[in-house]
Z-matrix of the N, CA and C atoms (Angstrom, degrees):
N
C 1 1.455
C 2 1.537 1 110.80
N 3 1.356 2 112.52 1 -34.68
C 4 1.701 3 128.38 2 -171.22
C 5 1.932 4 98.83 3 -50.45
N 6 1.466 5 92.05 4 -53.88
C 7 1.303 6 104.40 5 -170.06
C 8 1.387 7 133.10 6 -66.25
N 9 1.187 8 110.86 7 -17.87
C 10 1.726 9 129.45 8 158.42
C 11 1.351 10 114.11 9 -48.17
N 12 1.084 11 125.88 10 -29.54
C 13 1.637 12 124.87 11 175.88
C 14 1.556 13 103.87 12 -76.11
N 15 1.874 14 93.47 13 156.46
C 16 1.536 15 110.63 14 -172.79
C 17 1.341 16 94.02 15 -51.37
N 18 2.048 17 124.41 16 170.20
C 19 1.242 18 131.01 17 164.11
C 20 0.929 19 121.52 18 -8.86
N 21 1.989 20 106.37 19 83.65
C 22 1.438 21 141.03 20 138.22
C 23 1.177 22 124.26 21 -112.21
N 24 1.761 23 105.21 22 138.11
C 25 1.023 24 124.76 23 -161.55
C 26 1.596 25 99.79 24 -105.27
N 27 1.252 26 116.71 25 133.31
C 28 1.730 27 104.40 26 161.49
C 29 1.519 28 98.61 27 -130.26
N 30 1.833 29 108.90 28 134.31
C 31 1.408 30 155.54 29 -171.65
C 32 1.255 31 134.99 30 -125.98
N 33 1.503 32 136.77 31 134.75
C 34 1.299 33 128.48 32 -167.21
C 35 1.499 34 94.16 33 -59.22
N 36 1.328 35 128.46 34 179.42
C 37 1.338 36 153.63 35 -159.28
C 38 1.838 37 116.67 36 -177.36
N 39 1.428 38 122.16 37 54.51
C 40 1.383 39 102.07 38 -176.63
C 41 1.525 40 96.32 39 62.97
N 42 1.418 41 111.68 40 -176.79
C 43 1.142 42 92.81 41 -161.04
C 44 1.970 43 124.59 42 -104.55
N 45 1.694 44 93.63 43 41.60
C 46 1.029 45 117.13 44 148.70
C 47 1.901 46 132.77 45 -63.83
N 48 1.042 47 121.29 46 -179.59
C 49 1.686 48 143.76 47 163.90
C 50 1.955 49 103.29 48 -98.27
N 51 1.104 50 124.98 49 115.14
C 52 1.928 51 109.39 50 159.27
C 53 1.222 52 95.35 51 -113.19
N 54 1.901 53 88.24 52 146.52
C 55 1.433 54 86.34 53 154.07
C 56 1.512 55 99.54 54 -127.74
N 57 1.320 56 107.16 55 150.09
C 58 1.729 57 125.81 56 179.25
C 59 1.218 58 122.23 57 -103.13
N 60 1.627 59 116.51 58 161.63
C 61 1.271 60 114.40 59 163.75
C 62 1.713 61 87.63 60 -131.10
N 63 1.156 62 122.41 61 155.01
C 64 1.541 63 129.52 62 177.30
C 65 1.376 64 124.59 63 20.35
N 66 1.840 65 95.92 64 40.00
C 67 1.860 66 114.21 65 160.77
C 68 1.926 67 91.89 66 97.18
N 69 1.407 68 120.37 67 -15.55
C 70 1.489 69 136.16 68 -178.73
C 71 1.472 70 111.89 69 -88.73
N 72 1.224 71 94.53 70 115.17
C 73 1.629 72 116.55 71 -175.75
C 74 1.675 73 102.13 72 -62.59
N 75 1.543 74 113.65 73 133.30
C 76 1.904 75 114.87 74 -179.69
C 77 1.534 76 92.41 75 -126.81
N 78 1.532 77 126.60 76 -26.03
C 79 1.361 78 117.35 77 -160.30
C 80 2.104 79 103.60 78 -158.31
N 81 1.079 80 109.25 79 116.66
C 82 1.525 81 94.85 80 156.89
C 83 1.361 82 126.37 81 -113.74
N 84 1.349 83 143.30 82 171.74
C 85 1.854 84 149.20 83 -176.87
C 86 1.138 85 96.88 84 -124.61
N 87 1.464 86 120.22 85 131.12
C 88 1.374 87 133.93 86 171.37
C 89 1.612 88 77.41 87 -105.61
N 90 1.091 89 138.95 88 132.22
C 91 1.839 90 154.69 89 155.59
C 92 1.422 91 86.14 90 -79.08
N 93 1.100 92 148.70 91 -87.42
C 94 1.442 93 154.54 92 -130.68
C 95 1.443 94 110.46 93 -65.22
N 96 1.588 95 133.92 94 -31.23
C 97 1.595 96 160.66 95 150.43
C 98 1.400 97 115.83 96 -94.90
N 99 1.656 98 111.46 97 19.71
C 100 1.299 99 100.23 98 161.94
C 101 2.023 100 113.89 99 43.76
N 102 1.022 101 116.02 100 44.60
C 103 1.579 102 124.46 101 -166.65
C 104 1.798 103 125.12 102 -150.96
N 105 1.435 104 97.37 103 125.74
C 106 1.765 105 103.55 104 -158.83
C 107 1.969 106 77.84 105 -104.17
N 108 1.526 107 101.45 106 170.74
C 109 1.175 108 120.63 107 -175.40
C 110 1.492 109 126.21 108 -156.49
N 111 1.066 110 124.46 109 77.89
C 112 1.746 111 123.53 110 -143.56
C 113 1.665 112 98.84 111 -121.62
N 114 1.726 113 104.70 112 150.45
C 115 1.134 114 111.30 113 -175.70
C 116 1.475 115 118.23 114 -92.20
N 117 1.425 116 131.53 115 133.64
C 118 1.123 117 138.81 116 -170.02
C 119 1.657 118 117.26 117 -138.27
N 120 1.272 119 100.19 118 144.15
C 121 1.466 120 106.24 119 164.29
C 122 1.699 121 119.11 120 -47.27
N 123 1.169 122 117.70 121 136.18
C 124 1.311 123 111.94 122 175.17
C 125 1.416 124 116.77 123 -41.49
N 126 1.505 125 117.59 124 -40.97
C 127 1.629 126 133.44 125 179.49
C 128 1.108 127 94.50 126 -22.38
N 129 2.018 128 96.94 127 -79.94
C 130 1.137 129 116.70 128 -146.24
C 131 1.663 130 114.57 129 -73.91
N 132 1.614 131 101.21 130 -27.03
C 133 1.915 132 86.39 131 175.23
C 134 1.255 133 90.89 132 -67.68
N 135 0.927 134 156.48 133 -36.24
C 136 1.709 135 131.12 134 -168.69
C 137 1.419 136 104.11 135 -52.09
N 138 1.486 137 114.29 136 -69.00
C 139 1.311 138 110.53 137 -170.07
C 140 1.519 139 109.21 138 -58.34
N 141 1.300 140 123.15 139 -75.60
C 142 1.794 141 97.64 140 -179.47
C 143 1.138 142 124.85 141 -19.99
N 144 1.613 143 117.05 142 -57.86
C 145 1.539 144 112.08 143 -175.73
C 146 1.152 145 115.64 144 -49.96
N 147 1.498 146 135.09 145 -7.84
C 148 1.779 147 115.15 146 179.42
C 149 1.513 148 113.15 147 -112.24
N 150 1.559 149 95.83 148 39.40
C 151 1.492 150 110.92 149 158.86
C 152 1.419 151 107.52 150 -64.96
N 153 1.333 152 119.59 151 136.56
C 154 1.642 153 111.93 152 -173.00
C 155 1.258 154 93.08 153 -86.91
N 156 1.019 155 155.78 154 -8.55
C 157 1.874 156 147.64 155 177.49
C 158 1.569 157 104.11 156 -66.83
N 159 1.320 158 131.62 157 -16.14
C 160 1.359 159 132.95 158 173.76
C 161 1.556 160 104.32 159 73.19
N 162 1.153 161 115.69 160 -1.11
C 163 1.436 162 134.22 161 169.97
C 164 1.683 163 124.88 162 -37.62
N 165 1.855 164 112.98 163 -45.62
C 166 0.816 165 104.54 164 159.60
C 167 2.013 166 115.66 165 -136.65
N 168 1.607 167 111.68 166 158.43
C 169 1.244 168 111.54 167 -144.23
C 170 1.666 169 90.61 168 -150.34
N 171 1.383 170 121.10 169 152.00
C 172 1.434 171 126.03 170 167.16
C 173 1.287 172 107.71 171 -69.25
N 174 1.773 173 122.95 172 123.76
C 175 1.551 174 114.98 173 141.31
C 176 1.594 175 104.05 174 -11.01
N 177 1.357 176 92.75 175 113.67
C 178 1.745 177 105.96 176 147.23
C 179 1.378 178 134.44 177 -73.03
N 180 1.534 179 112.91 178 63.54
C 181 1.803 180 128.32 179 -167.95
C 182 1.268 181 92.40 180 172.22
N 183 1.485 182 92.79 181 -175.89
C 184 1.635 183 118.97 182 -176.06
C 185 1.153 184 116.19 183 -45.19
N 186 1.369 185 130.86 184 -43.74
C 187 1.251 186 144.39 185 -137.24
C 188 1.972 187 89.60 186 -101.49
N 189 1.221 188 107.88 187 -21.74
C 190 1.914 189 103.88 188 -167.37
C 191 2.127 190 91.23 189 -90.96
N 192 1.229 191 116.48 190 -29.50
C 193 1.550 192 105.90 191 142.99
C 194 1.168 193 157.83 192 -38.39
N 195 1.660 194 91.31 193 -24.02
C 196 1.554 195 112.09 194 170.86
C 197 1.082 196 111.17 195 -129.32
N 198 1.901 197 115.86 196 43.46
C 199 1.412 198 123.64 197 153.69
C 200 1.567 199 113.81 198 86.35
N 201 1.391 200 113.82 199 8.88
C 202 1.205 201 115.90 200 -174.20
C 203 2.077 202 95.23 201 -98.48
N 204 1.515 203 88.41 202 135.56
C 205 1.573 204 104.71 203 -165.26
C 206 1.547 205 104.51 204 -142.74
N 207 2.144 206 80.40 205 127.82
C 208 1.738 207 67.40 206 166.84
C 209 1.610 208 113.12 207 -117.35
N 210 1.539 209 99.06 208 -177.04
C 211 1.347 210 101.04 209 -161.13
C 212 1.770 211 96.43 210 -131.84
N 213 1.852 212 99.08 211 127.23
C 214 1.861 213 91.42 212 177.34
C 215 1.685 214 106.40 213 -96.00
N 216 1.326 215 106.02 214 130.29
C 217 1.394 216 108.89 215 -160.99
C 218 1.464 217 97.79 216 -88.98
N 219 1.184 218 141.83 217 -10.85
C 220 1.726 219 149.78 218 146.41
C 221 1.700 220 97.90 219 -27.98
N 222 1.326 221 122.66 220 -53.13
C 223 1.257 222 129.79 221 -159.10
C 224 1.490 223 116.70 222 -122.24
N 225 1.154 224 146.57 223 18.64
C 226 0.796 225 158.52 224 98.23
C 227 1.643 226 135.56 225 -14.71
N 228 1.442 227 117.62 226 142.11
C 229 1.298 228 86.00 227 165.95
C 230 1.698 229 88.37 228 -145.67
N 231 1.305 230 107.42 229 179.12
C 232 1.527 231 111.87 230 -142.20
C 233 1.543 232 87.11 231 -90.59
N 234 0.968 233 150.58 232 2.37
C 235 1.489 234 126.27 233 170.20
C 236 1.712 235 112.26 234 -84.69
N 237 1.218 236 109.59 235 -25.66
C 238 1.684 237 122.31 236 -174.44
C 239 1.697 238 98.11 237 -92.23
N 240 1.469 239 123.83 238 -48.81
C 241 1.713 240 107.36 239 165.14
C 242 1.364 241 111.47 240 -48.26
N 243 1.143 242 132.88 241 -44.05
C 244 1.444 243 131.45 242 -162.41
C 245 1.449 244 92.94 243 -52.14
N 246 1.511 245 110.83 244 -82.89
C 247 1.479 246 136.04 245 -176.26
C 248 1.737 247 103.12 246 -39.92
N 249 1.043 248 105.10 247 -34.53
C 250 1.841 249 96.28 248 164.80
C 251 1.486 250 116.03 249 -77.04
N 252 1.062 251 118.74 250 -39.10
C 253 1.031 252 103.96 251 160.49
C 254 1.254 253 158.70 252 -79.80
N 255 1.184 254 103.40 253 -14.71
C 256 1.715 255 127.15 254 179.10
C 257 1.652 256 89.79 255 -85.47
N 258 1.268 257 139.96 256 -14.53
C 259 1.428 258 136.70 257 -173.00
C 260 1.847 259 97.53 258 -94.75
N 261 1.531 260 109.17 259 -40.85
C 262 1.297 261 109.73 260 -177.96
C 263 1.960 262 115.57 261 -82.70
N 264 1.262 263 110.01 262 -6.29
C 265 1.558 264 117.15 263 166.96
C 266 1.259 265 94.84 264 -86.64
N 267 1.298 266 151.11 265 -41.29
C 268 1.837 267 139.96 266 -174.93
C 269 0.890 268 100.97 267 -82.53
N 270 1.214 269 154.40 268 -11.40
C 271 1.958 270 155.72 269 -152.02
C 272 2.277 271 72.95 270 -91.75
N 273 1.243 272 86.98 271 -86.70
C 274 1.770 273 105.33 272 -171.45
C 275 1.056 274 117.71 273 -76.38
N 276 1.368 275 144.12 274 15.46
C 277 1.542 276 148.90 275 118.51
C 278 1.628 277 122.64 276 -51.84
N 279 1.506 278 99.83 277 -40.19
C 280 1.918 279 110.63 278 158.38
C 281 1.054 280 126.91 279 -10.29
C-alpha cells in the first residue's frame, strides 16, 4: 500500500521494510510482528491513537515523541491504514 504513493522508494532498514519519500523515512514493516510504524505529527498520533481497536499506539521511547507510531496490522483494518498512511507520506513529503 506504502508504495502507491508518488516517488516512493522501499529499502532494507535493519531488519525492517522502509518506505521513503526523498531518501526520508514516512513508514516501516516489521513482516516478522506483523507491524507498520509511520511518522506523524504529534496532532495526528493523538488522534489515530483513540482508535478503540488499540491498533494504533506511540513508539514506547523517544522516538514515539516525535510522532513515530506503530501500527498492529492483526487489528487494523485497511481503510484507517490507508488514511494513516497517506497522512504519514504528507507529514515527510513537507
Amino acid at each position: 500500500m506504502a508504495v502507491s504513493f508518488p516517488e516512493v522508494e522501499e529499502s532494507p532498514h535493519f531488519e525492517k521494510t522502509s518506505f521513503r519519500i526523498r531518501k526520508r523515512i514516512f513508514a516501516t514493516l516489521n513482516e516478522k510482528e506483523n507491524r507498520g510504524c509511520v511518522k506523524l505529527s504529534e496532532n495526528d498520533q493523538y488522534i489515530f491513537s483513540q482508535n478503540e481497536s488499540g491498533a494504533v499506539y506511540p513508539v514506547p521511547n523517544k522516538w514515539g515523541l516525535q510522532g513515530w507510531t506503530n501500527i498492529d496490522l492483526n487489528k487494523i483494518n485497511k481503510r484507517l491504514l490507508k488514511e494513516i498512511l497517506k497522512t504519514a507520506y504528507a507529514e515527510v513529503k513537507s
